[in-house]
Rosetta silent file (secondary structure, phi, psi, omega in degrees, C-alpha in Angstrom):
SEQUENCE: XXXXXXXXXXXXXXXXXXXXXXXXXXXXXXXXXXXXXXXXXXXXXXXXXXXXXXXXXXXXXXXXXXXXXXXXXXXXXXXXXXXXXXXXXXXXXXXXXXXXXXXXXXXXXXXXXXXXXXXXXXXXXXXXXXXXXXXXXXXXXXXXXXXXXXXXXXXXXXXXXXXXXXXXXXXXXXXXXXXXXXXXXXXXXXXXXXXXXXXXXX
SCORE:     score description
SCORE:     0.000 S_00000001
   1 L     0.000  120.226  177.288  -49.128  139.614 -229.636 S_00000001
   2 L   -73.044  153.487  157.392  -46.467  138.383 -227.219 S_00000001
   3 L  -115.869  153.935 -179.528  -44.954  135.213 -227.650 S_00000001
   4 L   116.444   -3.213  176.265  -43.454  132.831 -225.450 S_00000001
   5 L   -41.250  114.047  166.990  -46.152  132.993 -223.231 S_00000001
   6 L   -94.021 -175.863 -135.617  -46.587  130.027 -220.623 S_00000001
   7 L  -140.755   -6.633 -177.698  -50.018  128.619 -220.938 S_00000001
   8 L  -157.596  162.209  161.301  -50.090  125.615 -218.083 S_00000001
   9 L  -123.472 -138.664  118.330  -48.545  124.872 -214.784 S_00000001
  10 L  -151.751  102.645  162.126  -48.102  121.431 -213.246 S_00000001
  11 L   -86.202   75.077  168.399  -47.758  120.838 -209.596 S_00000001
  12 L   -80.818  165.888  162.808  -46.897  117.260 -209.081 S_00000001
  13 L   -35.154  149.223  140.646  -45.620  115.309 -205.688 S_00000001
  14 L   -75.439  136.839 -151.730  -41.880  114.411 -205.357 S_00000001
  15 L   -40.544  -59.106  177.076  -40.834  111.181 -206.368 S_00000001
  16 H   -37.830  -61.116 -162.888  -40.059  109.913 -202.587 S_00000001
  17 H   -95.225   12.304  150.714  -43.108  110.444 -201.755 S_00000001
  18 H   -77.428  -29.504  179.216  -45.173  109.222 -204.784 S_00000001
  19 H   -81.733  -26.932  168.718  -43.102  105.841 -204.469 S_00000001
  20 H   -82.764   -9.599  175.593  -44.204  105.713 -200.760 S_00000001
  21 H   -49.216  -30.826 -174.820  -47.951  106.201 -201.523 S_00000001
  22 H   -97.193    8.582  172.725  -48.574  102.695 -201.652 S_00000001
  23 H  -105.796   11.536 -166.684  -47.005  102.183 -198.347 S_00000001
  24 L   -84.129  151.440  163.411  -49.558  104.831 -196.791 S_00000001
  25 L   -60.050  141.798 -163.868  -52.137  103.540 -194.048 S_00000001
  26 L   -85.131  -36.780  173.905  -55.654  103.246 -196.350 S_00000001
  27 L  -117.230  159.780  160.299  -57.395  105.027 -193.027 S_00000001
  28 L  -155.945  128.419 -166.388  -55.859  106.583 -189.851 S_00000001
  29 L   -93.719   -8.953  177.583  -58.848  106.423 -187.353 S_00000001
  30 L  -129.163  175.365 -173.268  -57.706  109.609 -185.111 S_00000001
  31 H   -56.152  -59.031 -144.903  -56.602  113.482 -185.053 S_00000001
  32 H   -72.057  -53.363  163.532  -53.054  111.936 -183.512 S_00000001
  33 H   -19.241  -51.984 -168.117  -52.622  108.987 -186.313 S_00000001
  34 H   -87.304  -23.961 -179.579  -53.083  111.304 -189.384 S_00000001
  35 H   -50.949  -49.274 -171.970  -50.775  114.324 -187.228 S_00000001
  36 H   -44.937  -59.729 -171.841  -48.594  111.512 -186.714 S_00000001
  37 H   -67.103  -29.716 -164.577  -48.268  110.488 -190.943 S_00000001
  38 H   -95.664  -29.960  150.156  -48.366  114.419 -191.697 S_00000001
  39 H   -42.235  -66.628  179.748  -44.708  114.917 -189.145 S_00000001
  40 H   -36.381  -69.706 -153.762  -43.482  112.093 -190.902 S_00000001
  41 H   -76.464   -3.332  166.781  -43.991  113.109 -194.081 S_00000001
  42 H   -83.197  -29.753  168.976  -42.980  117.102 -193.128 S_00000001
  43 H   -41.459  -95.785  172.285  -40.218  115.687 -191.987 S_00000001
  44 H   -62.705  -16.603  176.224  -38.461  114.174 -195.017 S_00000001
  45 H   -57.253  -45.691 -164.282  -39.642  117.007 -196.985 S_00000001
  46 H   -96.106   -2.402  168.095  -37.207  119.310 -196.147 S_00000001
  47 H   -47.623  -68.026 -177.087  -34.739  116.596 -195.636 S_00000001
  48 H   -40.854  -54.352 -166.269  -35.249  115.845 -199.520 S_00000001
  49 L   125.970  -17.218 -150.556  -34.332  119.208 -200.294 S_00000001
  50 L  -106.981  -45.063 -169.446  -37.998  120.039 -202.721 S_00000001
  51 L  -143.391 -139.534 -176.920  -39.720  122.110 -200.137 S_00000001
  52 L  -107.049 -150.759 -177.003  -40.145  123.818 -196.675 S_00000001
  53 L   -79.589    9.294  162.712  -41.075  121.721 -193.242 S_00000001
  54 L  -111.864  155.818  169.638  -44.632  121.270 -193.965 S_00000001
  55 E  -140.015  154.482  172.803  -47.115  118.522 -194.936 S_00000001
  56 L  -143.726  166.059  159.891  -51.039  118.218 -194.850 S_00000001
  57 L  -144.698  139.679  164.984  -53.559  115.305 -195.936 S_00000001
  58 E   -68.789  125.577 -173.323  -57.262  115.371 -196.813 S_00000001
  59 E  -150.760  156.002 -176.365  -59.234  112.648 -194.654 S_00000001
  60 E   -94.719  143.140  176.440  -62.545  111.706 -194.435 S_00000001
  61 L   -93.742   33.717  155.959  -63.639  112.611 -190.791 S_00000001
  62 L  -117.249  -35.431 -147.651  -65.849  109.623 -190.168 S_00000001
  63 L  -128.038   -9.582 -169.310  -64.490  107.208 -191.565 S_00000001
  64 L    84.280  -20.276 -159.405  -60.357  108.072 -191.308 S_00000001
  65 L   -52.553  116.027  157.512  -60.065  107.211 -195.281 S_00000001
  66 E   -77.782  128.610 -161.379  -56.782  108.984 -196.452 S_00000001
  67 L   -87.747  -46.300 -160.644  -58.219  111.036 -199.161 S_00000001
  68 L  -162.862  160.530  176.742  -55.128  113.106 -200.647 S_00000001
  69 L  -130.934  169.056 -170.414  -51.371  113.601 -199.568 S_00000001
  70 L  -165.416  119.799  160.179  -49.467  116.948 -199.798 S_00000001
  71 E  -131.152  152.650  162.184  -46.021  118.481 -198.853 S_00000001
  72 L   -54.262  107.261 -171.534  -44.391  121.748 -199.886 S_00000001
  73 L   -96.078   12.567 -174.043  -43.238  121.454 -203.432 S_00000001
  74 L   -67.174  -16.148 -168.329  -41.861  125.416 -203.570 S_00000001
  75 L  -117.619   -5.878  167.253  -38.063  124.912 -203.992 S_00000001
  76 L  -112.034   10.683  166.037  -38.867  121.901 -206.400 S_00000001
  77 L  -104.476  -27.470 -176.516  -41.088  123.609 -208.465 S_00000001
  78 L    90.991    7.734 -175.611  -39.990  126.906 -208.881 S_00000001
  79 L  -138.162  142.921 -166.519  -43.183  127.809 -207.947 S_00000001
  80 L   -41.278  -32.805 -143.910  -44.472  130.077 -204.672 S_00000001
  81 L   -91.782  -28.047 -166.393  -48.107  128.746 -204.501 S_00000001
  82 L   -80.286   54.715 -134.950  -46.976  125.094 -203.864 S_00000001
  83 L   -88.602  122.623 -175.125  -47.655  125.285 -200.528 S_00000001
  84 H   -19.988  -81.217 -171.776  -48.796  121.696 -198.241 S_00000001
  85 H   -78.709   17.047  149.870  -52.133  122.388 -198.165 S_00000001
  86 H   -95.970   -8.587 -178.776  -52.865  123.498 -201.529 S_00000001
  87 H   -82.882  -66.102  157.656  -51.280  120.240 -203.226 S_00000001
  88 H     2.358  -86.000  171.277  -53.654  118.437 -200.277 S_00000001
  89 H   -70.226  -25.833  165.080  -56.746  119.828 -201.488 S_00000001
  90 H   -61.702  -54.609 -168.698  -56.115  120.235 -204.827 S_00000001
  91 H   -50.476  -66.570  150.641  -54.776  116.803 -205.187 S_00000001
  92 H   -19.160  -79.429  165.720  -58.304  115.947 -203.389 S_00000001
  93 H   -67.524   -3.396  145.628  -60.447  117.632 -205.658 S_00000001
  94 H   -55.447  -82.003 -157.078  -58.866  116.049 -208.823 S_00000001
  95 H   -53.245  -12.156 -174.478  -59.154  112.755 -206.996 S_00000001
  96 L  -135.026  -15.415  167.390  -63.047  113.342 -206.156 S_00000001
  97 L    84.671   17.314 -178.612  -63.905  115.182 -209.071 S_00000001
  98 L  -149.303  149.264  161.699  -65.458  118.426 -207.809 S_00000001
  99 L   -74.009  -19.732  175.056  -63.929  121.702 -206.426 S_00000001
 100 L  -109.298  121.855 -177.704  -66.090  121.566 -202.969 S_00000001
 101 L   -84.813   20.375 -173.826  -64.941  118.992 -201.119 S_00000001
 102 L  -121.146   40.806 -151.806  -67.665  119.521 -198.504 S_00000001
 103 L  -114.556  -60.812 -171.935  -70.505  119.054 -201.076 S_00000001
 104 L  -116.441   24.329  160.810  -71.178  115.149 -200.930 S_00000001
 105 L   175.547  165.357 -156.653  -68.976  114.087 -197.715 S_00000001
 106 L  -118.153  117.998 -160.228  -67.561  115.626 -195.042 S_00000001
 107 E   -97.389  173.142 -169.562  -63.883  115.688 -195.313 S_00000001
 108 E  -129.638  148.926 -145.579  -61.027  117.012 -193.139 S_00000001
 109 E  -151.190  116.682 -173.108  -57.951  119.147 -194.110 S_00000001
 110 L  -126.620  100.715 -144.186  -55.008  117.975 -191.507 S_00000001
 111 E  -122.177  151.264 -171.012  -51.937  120.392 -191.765 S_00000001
 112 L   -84.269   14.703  174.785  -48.748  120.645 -189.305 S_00000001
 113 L  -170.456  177.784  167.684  -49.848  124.611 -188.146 S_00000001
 114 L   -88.416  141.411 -172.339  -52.186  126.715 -188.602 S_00000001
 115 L   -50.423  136.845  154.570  -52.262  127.608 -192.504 S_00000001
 116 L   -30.879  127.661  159.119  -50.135  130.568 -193.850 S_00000001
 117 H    -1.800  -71.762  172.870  -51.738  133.460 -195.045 S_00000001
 118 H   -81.849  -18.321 -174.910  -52.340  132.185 -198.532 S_00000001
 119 H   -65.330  -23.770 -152.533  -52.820  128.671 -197.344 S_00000001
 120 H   -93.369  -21.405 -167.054  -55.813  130.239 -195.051 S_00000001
 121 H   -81.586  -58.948 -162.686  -58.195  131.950 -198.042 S_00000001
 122 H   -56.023  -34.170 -172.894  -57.618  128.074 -200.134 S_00000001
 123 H   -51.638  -60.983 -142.826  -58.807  126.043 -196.959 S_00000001
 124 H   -69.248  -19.103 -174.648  -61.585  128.796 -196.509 S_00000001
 125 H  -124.088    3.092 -178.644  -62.934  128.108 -200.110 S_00000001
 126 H   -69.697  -35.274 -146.531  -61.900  124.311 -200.877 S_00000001
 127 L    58.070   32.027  175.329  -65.153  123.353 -198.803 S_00000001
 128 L   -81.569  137.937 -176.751  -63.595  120.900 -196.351 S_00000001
 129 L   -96.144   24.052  179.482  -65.846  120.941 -192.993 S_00000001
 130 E  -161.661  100.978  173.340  -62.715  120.051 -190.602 S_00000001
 131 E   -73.202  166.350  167.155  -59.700  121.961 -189.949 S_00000001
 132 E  -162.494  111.761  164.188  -56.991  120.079 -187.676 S_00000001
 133 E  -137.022  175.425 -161.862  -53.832  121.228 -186.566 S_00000001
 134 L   -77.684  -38.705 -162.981  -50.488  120.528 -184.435 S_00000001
 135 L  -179.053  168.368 -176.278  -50.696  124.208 -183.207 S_00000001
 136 L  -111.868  171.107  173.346  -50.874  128.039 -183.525 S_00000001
 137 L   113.949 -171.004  173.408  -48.633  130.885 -182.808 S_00000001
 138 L   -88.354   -6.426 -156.549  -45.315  132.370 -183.207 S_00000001
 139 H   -72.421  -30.465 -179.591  -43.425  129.783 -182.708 S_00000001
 140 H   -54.355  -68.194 -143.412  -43.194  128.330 -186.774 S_00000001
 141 H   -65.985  -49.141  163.626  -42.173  131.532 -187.604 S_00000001
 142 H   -39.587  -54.060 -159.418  -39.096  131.808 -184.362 S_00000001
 143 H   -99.888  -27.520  174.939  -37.646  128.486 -185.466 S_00000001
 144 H   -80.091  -29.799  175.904  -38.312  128.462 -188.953 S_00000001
 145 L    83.497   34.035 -165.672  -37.327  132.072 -189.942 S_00000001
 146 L  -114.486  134.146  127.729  -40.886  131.521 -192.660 S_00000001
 147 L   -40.603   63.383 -175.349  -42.942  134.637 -193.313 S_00000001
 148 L   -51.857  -40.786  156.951  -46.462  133.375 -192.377 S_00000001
 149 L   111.166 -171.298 -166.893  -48.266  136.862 -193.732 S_00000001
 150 L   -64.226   25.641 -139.514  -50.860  138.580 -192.014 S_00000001
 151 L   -85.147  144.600 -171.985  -53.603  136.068 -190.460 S_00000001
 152 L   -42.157  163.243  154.792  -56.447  137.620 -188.293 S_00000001
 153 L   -56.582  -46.738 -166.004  -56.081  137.325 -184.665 S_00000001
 154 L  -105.053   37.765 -165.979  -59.597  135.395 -184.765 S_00000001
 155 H   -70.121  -29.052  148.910  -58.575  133.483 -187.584 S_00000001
 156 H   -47.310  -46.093 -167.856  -60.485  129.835 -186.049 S_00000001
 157 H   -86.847    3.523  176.216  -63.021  131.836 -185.414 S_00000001
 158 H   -78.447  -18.572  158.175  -63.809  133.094 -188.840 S_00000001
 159 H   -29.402  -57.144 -164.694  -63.665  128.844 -189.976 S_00000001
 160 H   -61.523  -36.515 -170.167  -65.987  128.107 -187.379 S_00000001
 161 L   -78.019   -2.999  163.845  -68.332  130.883 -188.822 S_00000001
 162 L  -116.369   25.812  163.744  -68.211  129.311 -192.309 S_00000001
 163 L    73.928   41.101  172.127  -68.908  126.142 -190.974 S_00000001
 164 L  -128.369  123.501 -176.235  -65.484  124.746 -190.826 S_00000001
 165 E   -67.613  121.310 -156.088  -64.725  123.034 -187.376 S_00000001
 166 E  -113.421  116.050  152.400  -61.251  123.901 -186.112 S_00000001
 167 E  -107.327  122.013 -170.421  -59.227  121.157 -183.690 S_00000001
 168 L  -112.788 -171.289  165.834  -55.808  122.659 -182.914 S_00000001
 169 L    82.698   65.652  171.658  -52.733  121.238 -180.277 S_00000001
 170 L  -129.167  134.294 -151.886  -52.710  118.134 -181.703 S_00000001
 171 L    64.122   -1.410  177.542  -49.358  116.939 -181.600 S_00000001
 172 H   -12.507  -80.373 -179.790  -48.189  120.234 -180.883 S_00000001
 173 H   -35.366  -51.833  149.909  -44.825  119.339 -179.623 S_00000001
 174 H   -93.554    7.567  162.550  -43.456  117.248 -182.492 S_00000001
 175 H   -82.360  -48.880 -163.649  -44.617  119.738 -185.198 S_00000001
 176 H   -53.807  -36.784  164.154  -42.156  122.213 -182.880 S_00000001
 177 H   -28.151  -79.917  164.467  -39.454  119.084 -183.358 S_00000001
 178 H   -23.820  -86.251 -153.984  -39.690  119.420 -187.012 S_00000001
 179 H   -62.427  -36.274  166.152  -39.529  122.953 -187.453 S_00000001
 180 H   -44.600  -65.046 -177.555  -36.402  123.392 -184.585 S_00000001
 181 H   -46.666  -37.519 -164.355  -34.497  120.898 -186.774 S_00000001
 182 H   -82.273  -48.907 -171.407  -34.953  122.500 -189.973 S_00000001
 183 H   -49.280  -21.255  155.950  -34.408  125.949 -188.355 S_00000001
 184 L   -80.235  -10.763 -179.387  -30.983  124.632 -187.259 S_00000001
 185 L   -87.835 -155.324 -172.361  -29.924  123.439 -190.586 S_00000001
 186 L  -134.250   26.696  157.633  -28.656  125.184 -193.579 S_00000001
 187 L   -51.425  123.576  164.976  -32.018  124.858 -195.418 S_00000001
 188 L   -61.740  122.534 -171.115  -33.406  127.608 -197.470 S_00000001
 189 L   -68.586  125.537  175.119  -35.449  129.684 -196.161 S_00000001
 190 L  -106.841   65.244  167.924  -37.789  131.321 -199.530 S_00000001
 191 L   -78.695  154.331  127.338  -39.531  134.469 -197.862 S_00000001
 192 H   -12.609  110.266 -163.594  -39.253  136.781 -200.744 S_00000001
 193 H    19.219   66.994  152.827  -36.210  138.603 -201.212 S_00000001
 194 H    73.178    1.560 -165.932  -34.587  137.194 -197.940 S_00000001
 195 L   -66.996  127.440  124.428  -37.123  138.984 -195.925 S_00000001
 196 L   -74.779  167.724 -164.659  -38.261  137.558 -192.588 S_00000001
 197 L   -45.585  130.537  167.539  -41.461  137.638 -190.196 S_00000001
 198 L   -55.172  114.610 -170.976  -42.400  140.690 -189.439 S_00000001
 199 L   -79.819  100.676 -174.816  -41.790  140.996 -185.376 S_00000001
 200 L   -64.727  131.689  174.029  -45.210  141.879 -183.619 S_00000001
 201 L   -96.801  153.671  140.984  -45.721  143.924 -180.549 S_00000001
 202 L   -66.309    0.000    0.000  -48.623  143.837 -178.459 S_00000001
């Protein structure tokens, strides 16, 4: 029998931004309001030092109600998975008490790109009915130097076909802010042994 096993994980927030939680708007009534709070907050992440240049929040999409908060926790956890939008939704589904968050209201998933490879399967099974993001493309990957992983070409439209509504651009322009800055810095990059995106031809 080996021993020495570990046996739990724990992904919490970083401290900045658990001490600003009570300084969060209770609602944000539009796409550009919560886009706005998830720059911010993408922002100082990589600032801090604890993760990479992303943030997402869970919102209800009637009503604005921030739901859940999220940023990349990967370089302060030590651990790969803890990725914006899985501390988002997870953090969510603790906080609501069920794993489908589209089961009894219809909630929104609000993320500074379109999700990462692994980021794209948890969205696809958390059961949030509303994707929303600053923007698509190659561009994360040009300024950040991040390994995004393989996502489909028609990767909205497989959302749409499981009944998750996809709004993209939104804010476009200051998620590319973000990600220029950090991409100019001396921030770590974590692809996997140093590796960067894979360059695509058409």
């Amino acid at each position: 029998m080996a021993h020495g096993l570990a046996t739990s994980v724990t992904l919490s927030l970083p401290a900045w931004l658990v001490e600003s939680i009570p300084g969060l708007p209770e609602a944000l009534p539009t796409h550009e309001s919560q886009m706005a709070l998830v720059h911010r907050l993408a922002d100082r992440n990589w600032r801090e030092g604890g993760g990479g240049p992303f943030a997402a929040i869970v919102v209800d999409a009637v009503t604005g109600e921030l739901v859940s908060v999220g940023v990349n926790v990967v370089l302060g956890t030590g651990v790969s998975a803890g990725h914006a939008e899985v501390m988002a939704l997870t953090l969510a589904q603790q906080r609501l008490g069920v794993w489908d968050l589209g089961a009894e209201r219809d909630l929104a998933l609000v993320v500074n790109w379109r999700p990462c490879v692994q980021c794209y399967g948890a969205t696809l099974w958390s059961g949030v009915r509303h994707l929303v993001v600053a923007g698509e493309g190659p561009e994360l990957e040009r300024l950040t130097r991040f390994d995004e992983g393989p996502v489909v070409a028609d990767w909205a439209q497989q959302f749409e076909a499981r009944g998750i509504a996809v709004t993209s651009d939104v804010l476009r322009e200051e998620a590319l802010a973000v990600y220029r800055a950090y991409g100019q810095s001396a921030a770590t990059v974590y692809n996997a042994r140093g590796a960067g995106p894979i360059e695509h031809t058409p």
